[in-house]
N, C-alpha and C positions, 0 to 999 in steps of 0.2 A: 504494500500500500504506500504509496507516494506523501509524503509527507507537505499538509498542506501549511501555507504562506501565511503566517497572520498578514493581519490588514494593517498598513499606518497608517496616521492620521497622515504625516508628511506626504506620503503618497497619491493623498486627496487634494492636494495644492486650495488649501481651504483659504478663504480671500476675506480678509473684515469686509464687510460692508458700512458703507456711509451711514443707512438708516439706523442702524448699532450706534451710533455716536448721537443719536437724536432719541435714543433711547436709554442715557446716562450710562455707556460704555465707552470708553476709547481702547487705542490699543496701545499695549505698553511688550514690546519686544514681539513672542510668540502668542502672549497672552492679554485676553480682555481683561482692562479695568473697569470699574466699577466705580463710578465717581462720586456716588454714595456714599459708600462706606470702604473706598480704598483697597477691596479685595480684590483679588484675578481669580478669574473663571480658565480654569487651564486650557479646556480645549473650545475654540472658538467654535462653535455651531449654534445658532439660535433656539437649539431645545435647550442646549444649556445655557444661555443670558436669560431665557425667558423666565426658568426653572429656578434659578438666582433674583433674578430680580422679585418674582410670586411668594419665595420661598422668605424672601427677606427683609422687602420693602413695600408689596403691595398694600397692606395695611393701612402703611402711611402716606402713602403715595395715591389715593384713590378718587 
């Protein structure tokens, strides 16, 4: 049996988007900040900003 490939992220040539930054995200190196409360969301994909932001600021934010 052939041993299969994990997947990378790098792989995915994943791109910030603009509207991420209109959504109180910028990008800081590899990784989304968070202009809120200064965390990084490690891997840039909009389930995880969205899931960070619901997760942590909607509350307040509403």
């Amino acid at each position: 049996m052939a041993e299969k490939r994990k997947r990378k992220i790098d792989d995915e040539c994943r791109q910030f988007q603009e509207e991420w930054s209109l959504k109180y995200f910028i990008k800081s190196g590899e990784k989304a900040l968070c202009v809120i409360c200064n965390e990084t969301v490690a891997v840039i994909k909009e389930y995880n900003l969205r899931r960070h932001y619901q997760s942590k600021h909607q509350d307040k934010y509403v």
